[in-house]
C-alpha positions, 0 to 999 in steps of 0.5 A: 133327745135334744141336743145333750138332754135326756128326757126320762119319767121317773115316777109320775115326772118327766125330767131333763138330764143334761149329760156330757156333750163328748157322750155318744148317746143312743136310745132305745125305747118301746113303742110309743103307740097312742093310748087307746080309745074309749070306742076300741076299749068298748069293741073289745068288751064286746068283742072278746076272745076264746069265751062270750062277753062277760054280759052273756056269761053272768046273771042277777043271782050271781056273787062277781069277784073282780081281782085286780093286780096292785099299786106296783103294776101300771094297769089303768084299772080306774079305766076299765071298771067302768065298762066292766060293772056296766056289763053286769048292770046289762044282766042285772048284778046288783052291786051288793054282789061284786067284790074288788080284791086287790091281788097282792100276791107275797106284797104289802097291803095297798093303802086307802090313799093309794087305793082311791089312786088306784081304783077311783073314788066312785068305784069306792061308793060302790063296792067293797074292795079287799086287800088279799091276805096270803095268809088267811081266809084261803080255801084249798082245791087241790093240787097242780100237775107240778104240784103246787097246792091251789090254796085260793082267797075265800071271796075268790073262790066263793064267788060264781064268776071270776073277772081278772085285770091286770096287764101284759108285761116281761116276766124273768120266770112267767114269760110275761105278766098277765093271764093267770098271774091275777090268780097265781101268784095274786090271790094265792097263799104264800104255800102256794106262790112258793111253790109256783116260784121254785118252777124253772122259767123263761123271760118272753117264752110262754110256750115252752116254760114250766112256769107258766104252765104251772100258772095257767093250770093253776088259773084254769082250777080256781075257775077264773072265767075272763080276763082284761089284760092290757098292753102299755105304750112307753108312757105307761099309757093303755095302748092295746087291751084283749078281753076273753079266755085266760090263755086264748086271749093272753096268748094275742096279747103277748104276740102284740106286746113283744112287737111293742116291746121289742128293742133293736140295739146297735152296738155295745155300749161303755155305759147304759142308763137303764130306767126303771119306769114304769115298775119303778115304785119300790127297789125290789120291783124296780130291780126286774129293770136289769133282768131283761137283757139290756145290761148284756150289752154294755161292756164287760167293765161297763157301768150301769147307772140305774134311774130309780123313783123308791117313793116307796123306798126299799117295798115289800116282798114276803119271800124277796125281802131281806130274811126271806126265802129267796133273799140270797137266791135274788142276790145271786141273780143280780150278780149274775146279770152284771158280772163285773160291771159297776151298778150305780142307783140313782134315786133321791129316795134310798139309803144304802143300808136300803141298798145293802138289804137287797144288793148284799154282798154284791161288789161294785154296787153304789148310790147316787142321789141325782145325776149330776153327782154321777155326771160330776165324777171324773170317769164320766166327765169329758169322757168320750163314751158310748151310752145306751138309754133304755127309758122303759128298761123293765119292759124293754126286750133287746 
């Protein structure tokens, strides 16, 4: 911080926000790690945990299915296919026999704009790529031990090798993105992903979590062969990538990414400032930013003030949304988390009909469209108030 400025990403931008000089402000932010280089990225492809490199595993005869997770998660996967469709030119795949599915899991379908953002337009001239349908063109291969039905996507499941891509970040239930999830709940029915999602789970905990178990079960059943998983710096940049076995590798992945991640946090704040980048697309991504930890540090009668980008407004989640199934369970977990602290959004993009589909009932919930309005009001202006800043919030772990 300089002077009093803040400097916060919201969305694909970097903007200053000027705040009250009587402020005491502390920040707490993740690993600013570099992005990863071309040379390590290559080692790692070469180099990969638990199996063989996807060169040695595959042959010419072989249908690939790569699942990719989608526009909500900051996976550079523009990045990685490179390498990944280079590994099987090494062996022989023709083209014609790889297919991209974008694992969707319960959101909407990505658009061919935000498809071309998310996958580059050279992969485009190359390959088919398939937005997952939750609903058909499912192929079921039992159960989990949990009982979770594994009704997988058809080109999923029909294809003779299976490359996962997605990243490593906190997860409220799942302990932590990544692994198996590109399966469960990626490419999955909504049968199934309900299922998996009524299993108790844990933020940060991967061992001793029925969630993830369940995950994995599910992962190793569908026969996801190899995994590229990355973790993110706090500009939402590749820093670390681990390439091998769907647990062997995500298990370093999240030894790594808990020590990137990880916050130390002084004292108890009046106010925190809580960031929803990089998850900050669509308000129902963006409220994974207040189940980390971070509000449990401002004061009883605190005020949260929630930065937000919604270029996708309210998003979309089948079970999540308003009418769905977990509507009120979601509900309750925001009041849960803030008790009687006061949550203000802000966020040029929302309306608070919006606002009152997810937030409901919940009291003490309000809407700002910048900062300078929340600055403007007399309970922050010329207070001498203690402020906790957590530019990274969703993936911050106090």
């Amino acid at each position: 911080m300089s002077n009093n400025i803040i400097k916060l990403k919201v969305g694909k931008k970097e903007k200053n926000i000027i705040v009250p000089s009587k402020w005491n402000v502390k920040i707490y932010d993740i690993s600013d790690h570099p992005a990863i280089s071309n040379e390590e990225v290559s080692r790692s492809f070469m180099n990969p945990i638990g199996t063989k490199r996807i060169s040695d595993m595959v042959n010419n005869k072989m249908k690939v299915a790569i699942i990719c997770d989608d526009i909500t998660r900051p996976t550079n996967v523009k990045k990685l296919l490179p390498y990944v469709f280079k590994e099987l030119k090494n062996r022989g795949v023709p083209e014609e026999n790889v297919e991209i599915i974008i694992a969707l899991g319960a959101h909407r379908p990505m658009t061919g704009k935000e498809i071309e953002e998310k996958f580059g337009k050279e992969i485009l001239k190359k390959v088919r790529i398939l937005n997952h349908n939750p609903f058909e063109r499912l192929v079921y291969l039992g159960e989990t031990s949990h009982g979770t039905p594994i009704e997988l996507n058809e080109f999923v499941a029909n294809a003779d090798f299976k490359i996962g891509i997605g990243c490593i970040i906190p997860h409220a239930d799942a302990g932590f993105g990544g692994g198996g999830k590109i399966i469960m709940p990626g490419v999955s029915s909504l049968k199934s992903i309900d299922y998996n999602h009524r299993i108790p789970g844990k933020l940060a905990e991967i061992y001793e979590n029925e969630n993830r178990k369940d995950i994995d079960e599910y992962a190793r059943k569908a026969g996801l062969n190899i995994i590229i998983n990355t973790v993110i710096n706090n500009k939402a940049e590749t820093a670390k990538i681990f390439i091998g076995d769907p647990i062997e590798a995500f298990r370093e992945g999240v030894k790594i990414a808990k020590e990137m991640y990880k916050i130390s946090i002084t004292q108890q704040a009046d106010v925190a400032i809580i960031n929803a980048f990089p998850l900050d697309i669509s308000l129902i991504v963006a409220i994974k930013a207040l189940f980390t930890g971070t509000t449990d540090f401002v004061k009883k009668d605190g005020r949260v003030l929630m930065s937000i980008d919604a270029r996708d407004r309210l998003g979309y989640h089948l079970l999540s949304n308003p009418g769905g199934k977990y509507e009120e369970a979601i509900r309750e977990r925001i009041k849960y988390v803030l008790k009687d602290r006061k949550l203000i959004l802000i966020t040029p993009n929302l309306s608070y009909k919006e606002v009152n589909h997810i937030f409901g009932k919940c009291k003490n919930v309000y809407l700002c469209k910048s900062f300078e309005e929340v600055i403007k009001d007399e309970q922050f202006e010329n207070k001498e108030l203690n402020v906790a800043v957590f530019p990274t919030a969703p993936i911050s772990l106090p």
